[in-house]
C-alpha positions in Angstrom: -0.5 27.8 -63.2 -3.4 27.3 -60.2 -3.5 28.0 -56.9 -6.0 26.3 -55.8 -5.4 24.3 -53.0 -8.4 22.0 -53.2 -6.5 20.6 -56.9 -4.2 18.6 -54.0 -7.6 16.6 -53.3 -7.7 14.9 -56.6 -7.3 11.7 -54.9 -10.3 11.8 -53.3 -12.1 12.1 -56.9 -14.5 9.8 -57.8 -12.2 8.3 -60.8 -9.2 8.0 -58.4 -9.0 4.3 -57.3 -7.9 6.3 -53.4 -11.2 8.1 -53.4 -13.1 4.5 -53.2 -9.8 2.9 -51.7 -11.7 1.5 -49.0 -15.0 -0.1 -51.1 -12.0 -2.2 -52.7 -9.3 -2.7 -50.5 -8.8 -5.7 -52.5 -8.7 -4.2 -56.1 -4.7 -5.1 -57.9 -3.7 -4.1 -61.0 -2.6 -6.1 -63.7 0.4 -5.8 -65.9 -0.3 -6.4 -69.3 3.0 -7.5 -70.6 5.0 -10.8 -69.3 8.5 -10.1 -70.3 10.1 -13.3 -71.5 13.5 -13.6 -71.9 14.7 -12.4 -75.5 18.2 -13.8 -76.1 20.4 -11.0 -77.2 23.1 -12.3 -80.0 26.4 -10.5 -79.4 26.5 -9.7 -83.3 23.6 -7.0 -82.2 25.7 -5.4 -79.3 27.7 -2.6 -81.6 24.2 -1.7 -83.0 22.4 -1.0 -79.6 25.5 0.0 -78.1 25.5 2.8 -80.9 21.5 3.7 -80.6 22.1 3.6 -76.8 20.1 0.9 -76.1 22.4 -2.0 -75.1 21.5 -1.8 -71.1 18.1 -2.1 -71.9 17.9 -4.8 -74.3 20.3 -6.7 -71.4 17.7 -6.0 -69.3 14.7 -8.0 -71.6 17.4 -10.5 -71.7 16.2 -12.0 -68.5 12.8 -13.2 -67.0 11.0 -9.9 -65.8 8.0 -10.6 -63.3 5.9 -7.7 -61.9 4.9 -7.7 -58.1 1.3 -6.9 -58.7 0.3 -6.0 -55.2 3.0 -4.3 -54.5 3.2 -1.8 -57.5 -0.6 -1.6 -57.0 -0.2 0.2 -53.5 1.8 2.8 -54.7 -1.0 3.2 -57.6 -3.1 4.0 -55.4 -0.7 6.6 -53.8 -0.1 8.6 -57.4 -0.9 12.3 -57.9 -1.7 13.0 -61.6 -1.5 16.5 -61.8 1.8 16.7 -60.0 3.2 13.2 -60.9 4.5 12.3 -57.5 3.7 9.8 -54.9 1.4 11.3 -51.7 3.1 9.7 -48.6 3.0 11.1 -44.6 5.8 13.3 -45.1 5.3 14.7 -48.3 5.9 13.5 -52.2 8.3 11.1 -54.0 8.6 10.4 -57.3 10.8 8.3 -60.3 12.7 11.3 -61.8 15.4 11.5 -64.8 18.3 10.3 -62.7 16.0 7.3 -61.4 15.9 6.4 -65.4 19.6 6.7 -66.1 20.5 4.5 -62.9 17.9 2.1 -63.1 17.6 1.2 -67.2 21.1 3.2 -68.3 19.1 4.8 -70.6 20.8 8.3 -71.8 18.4 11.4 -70.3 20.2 14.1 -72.5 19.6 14.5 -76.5 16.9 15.1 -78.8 13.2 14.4 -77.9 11.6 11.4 -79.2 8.8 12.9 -81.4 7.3 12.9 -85.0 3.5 11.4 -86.1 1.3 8.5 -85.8 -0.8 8.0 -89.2 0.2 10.6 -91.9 3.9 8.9 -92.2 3.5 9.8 -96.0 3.4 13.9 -95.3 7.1 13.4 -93.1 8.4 10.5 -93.5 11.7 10.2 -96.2 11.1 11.0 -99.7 7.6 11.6 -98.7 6.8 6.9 -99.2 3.8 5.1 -98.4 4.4 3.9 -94.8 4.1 0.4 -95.7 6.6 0.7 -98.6 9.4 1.9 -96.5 8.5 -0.7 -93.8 9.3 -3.2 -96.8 12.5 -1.7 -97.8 13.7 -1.4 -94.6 12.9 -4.9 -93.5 12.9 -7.1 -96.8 9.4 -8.2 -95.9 6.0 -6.9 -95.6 3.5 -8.3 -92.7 0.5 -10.4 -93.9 -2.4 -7.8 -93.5 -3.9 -10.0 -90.7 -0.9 -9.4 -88.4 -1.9 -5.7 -89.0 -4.1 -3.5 -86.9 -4.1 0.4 -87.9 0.1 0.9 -88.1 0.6 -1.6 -85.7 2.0 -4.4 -86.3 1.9 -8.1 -83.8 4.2 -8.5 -82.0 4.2 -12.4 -82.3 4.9 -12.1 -86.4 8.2 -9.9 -85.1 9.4 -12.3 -82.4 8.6 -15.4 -85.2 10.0 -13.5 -88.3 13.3 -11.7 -86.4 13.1 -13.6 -83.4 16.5 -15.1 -84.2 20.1 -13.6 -85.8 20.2 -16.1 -88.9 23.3 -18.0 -88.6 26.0 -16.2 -91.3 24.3 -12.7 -91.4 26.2 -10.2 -92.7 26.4 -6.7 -91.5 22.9 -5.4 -94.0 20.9 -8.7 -92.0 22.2 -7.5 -89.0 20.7 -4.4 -89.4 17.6 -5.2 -91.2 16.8 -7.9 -88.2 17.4 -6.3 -85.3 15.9 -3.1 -85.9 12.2 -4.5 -86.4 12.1 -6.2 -83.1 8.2 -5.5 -81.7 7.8 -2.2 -83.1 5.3 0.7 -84.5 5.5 2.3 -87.7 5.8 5.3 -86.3 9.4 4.0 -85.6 10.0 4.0 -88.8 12.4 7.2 -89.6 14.4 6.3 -86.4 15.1 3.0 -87.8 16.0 4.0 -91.2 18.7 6.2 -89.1 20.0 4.1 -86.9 23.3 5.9 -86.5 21.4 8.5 -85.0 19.5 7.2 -82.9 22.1 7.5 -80.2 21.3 11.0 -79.9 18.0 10.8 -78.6 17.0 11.4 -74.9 15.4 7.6 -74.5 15.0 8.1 -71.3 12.9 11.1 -70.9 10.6 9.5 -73.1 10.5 6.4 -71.0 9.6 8.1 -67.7 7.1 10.3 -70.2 5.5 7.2 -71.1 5.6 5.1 -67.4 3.8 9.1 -65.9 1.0 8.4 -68.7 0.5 5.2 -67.6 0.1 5.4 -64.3 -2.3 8.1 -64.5 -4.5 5.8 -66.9 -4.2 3.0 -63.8 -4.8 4.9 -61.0 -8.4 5.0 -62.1 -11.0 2.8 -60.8 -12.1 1.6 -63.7 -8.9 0.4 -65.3 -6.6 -2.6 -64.1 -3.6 -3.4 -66.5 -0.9 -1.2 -66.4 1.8 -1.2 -69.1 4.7 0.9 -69.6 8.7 0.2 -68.2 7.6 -1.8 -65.6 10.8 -2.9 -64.8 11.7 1.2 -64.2 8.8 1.2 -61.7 9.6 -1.6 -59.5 13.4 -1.2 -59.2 12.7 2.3 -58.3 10.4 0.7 -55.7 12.8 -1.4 -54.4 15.8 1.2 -54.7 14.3 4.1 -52.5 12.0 1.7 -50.0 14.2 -0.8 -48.8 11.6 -2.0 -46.5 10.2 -3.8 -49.6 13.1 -4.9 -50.9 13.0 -8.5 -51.7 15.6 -10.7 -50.0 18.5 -12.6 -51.2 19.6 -10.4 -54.2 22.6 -8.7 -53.0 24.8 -8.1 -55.9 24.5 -4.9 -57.7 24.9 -4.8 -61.3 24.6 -2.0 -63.8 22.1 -1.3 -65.1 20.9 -1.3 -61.5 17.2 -2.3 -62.6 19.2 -5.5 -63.3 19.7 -6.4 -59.7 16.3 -8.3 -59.5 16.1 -9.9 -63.2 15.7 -13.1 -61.3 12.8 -11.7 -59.1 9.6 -14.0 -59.2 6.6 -12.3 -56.8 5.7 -15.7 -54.5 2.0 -14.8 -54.4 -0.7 -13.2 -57.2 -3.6 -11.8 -54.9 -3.7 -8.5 -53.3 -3.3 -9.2 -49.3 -3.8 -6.2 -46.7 -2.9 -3.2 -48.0 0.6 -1.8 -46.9 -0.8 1.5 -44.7 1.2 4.7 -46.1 2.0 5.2 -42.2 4.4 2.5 -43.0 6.4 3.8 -45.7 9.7 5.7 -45.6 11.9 6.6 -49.3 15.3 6.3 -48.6 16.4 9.6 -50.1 20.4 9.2 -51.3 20.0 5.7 -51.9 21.3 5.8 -55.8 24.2 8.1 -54.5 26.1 5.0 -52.2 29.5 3.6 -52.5 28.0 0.1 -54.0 25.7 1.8 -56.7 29.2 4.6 -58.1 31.1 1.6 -58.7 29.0 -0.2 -60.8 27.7 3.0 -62.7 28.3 3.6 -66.2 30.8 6.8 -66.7 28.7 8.3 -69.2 25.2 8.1 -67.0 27.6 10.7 -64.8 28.2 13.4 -67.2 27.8 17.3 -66.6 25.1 17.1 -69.6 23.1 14.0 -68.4 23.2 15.5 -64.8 22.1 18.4 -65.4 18.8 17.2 -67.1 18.2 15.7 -63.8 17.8 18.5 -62.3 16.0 20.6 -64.9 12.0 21.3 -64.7 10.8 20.6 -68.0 8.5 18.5 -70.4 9.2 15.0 -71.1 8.2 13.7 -74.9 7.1 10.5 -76.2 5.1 11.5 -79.4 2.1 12.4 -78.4 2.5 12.1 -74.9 3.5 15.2 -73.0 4.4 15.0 -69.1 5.8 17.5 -66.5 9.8 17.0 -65.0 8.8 18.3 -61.5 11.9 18.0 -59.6 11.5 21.2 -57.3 8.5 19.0 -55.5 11.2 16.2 -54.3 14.3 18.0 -53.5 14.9 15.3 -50.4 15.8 12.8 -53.3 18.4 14.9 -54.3 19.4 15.3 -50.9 18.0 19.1 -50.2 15.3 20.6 -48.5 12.0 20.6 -49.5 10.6 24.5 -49.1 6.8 25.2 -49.9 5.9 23.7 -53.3 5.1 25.7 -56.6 1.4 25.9 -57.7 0.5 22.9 -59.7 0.6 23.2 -63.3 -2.6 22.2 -65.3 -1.6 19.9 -67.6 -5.3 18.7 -68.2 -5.7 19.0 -71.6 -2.5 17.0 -72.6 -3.5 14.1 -70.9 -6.4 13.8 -73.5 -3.9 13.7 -76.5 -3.7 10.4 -78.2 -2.4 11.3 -81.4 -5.8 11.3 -83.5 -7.7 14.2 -84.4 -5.7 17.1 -86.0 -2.2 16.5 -83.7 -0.7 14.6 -86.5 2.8 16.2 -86.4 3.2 16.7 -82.6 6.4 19.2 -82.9 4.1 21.6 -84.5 0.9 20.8 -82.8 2.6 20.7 -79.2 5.1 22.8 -80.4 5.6 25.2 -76.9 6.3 21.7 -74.9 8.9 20.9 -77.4 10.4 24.3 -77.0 10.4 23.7 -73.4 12.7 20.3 -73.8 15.0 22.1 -76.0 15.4 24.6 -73.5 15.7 22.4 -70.6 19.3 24.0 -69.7 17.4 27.3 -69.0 15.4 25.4 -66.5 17.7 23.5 -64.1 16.9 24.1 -60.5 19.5 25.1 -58.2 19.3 23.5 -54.6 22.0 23.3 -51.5 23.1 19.4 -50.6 22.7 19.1 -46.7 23.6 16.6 -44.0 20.0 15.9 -43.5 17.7 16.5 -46.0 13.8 16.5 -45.6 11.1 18.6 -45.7 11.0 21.7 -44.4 8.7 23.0 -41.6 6.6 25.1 -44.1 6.3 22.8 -46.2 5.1 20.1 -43.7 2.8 22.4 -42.5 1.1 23.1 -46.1 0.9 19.6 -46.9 -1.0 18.1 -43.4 -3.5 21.0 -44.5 -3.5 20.1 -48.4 -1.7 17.2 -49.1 -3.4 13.3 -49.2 -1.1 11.6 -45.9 -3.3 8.5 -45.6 -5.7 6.8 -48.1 -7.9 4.5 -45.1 -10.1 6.7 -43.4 -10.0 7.3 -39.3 -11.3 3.9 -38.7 -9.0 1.9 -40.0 -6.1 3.6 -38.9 -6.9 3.9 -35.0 -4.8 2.3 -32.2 -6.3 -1.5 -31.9 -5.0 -1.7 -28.4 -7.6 0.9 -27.2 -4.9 2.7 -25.7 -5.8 7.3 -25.9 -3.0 8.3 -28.0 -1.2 12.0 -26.2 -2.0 14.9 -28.0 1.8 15.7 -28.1 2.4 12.4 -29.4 0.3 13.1 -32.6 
C-alpha cells in the first residue's frame, strides 16, 4: 500500500492521454472489433445454458456498434491505479454487479486461469497442444491460419460458423465449442460441463480494467475488450447519454441497445466532466428487478459484489475496489483507502517465466479464493453521496476536470461569487 497523495495525479502523466488532453481535444479511440451478428442455433442453447454463457452469446446475436466518441471521453477520465472514473464529485466505476446485470454473466465460481504456451506441461494426459485441439475439434487449422497458439478467427467463423443440418449431440459439441477461440481454452473446452462453475464475469471486468488502462495512453487508439459491458454501463448510470428511442428493458440489460447504431464517427467537442452526473441506484429500479434473472440475485453472487478482491483472467490480474464507490451501492462514500500498487502486474503478458499463473501469481489467486473474507460492509441510506471528508480530500487530490482554467471559464464574462464556487 502507498500513501502518497501525488499517485492521484497520474492523469496528468505524460503517457495519460488527460495529461495532453488539450494538444488533442480531437483524439478518439477506435474499437478494434465490429461485432456482427452470429446466429445462435437453438440446438446450442442447453450447451451455453450449462457453461453459463447463454446471455452472452444472445447478446453477439445482434448487431453491436460502439459509440467511439463517447466511450473515448470517459477514456480520458480513467484512473489506472485505482480503476475508477475521475469525475467532479468523486470516482465511478463498472463493478461485479455492473457485469451480472449488464452481460448475465455469473460473478461467483472458480477463477478463470491456467497457461499460455507450455499446454503440454498441464494440459490432460500431458498432449501436444495441437493434438488435443484435433481431437477435440475433428480438424486441425492449416498452419497459415495460425499465429503462435492463436488461431483466425475467420477459419472458425468459415469452418463452425454454421450447426450442420442433422448434427447429433458429439457435432453439437465439437462445433460449438471452437467458436473464435485460443488454445489456451483448450482444457475448458474439453470440460464443458464444468465450465458453468467458473466466475466469467470477474474475468470479463478483469480483462475490460486491462484494456482500458492500455487505451488511456496517448499513444494507443483501438480499444478491445467487452465493449458492449462498457457502453451499457455508460448508458445505465448516465442517463444524460442515453440514446433515445430504446425504451424496453430486456435481460440481459446490455441487450436494451443491440439495435444501437452511433449516427456520427468523428470526435466533436468534448463532453466537459462539469457535465456529468452517475445515476447511483440506477440497476436497483422497479423496471430493471423484473426483467432480472433469479440467479444474478443470489446471496453467493451478491456478495462477490461487494467483496474487495482480485479479478483473474490468466495472466491478467486487476483490483475489485468497491470501498472507492460506495454511492453506487447506495452508501456513503467516507475517505478512501491508500491506493494499492499494482504496478508490476500490469506488465504481465504471459511470456517470460509466468507460464502457470496459479503458481506464478499465486497470492492473487489466494485472494479470489478468499473473496468471502473480503466483503465490505456498508449502511444503504436515503441519500447516498460522498461524504464531506471525502470531498474535501479529493478537490485537494483527486483529477475534477481534464481542460485547464481556460477552457472552462464563464464565456458570458460575468465574476462568478466566491460562495457560488
Amino acid at each position: 500500500m502507498g500513501d502518497d497523495p501525488a499517485r492521484l495525479y497520474r492523469l496528468d502523466g505524460v503517457a495519460h492521454i488527460a495529461g495532453v488532453i488539450n494538444d488533442d481535444p480531437q483524439r478518439c479511440i477506435r474499437s478494434m472489433q465490429r461485432q456482427q451478428g452470429m446466429p445462435l442455433d437453438e440446438r446450442y442453447v442447453p450447451y451455453l445454458q450449462m457453461a453459463g454463457l447463454y446471455h452472452l452469446a444472445r447478446l453477439n446475436d445482434r448487431w453491436f456498434r460502439l459509440d467511439e466518441p463517447l466511450v473515448s471521453t470517459f477514456v480520458e477520465r480513467w484512473r489506472p491505479e485505482t480503476h475508477t472514473f475521475q469525475i467532479p464529485f468523486g470516482e465511478c466505476t463498472i463493478m461485479l454487479q455492473d457485469v451480472a446485470y449488464q452481460l448475465g454473466l455469473a460473478v461467483d465460481g472458480r477463477y478463470v486461469s491456467g497457461c499460455l504456451t507450455d499446454f503440454h506441461m498441464y494440459i490432460e494426459g500431458g498432449r501436444p497442444a495441437w493434438v488435443w485441439f484435433e481431437e477435440l475439434l475433428g480438424v486441425i487449422s492449416p498452419p497459415s491460419q495460425v499465429q503462435k497458439f492463436a488461431v483466425n478467427c475467420t477459419w472458425f467463423q468459415e469452418t463452425f460458423g454454421e450447426c450442420p443440418e442433422g448434427a447429433n449431440e458429439e457435432t453439437l459439441f465439437a462445433d460449438k465449442s471452437s467458436n473464435r477461440i485460443h488454445i489456451k481454452w483448450l482444457p475448458y473446452v474439453a470440460r464443458l460441463e464444468e465450465m458453468g462453475s467458473y466466475s466469467w464475469g470477474s474475468a470479463a471486468l478483469a480483462w475490460l480494467y486491462r484494456c482500458m488502462y492500455r487505451v488511456a495512453n496517448r499513444h494507443v487508439v483501438k480499444l478491445a475488450g467487452p465493449l458492449q459491458l462498457l457502453q451499457s454501463w455508460i448508458f445505465w448510470r448516465f442517463p444524460r447519454f442515453r440514446p433515445a428511442g430504446y425504451d424496453t428493458c430486456s435481460w440481459p440489460l446490455a441487450s436494451r441497445w443491440s439495435s444501437y447504431i452511433p449516427s456520427y464517427s468523428e470526435k466533436g467537442p468534448r463532453v466537459q466532466s462539469t457535465r456529468l452526473k452517475i445515476d447511483m441506484l440506477q440497476p436497483s429500479s422497479p423496471e430493471v428487478l423484473q426483467v432480472v434473472h433469479p440467479e444474478a440475485l443470489e446471496p453467493r453472487h451478491m456478495a462477490v459484489w461487494r467483496s474487495v478482491t482480485s479479478l483473474i483472467y490468466f495472466a491478467v490480474v486487476e483490483w475489485h475496489q468497491v470501498d472507492r464507490v460506495l454511492p453506487q451501492f447506495g452508501s456513503v462514500q467516507p475517505l478512501s483507502r491508500p491506493t494499492l500498487n499494482t504496478d508490476f502486474l500490469m506488465s504481465k503478458d504471459g511470456r517470460g517465466d509466468d507460464r502457470w499463473f496459479p503458481s506464478a501469481l499465486q497470492h492473487w489467486h489466494i485472494l479470489w479464493e478468499t473473496r468471502a473474507d473480503h466483503v465490505f460492509r456498508f449502511d444503504v441510506v436515503a441519500d447516498p453521496g460522498p461524504s464531506h471528508t471525502y470531498l474535501d480530500w479529493w478537490s485537494q487530490h483527486g483529477k475534477r476536470f481534464l481542460s485547464l482554467e481556460f477552457y472552462l471559464g464563464d464565456p458570458r464574462g460575468v465574476p462568478i461569487p466566491v460562495e457560488a464556487s
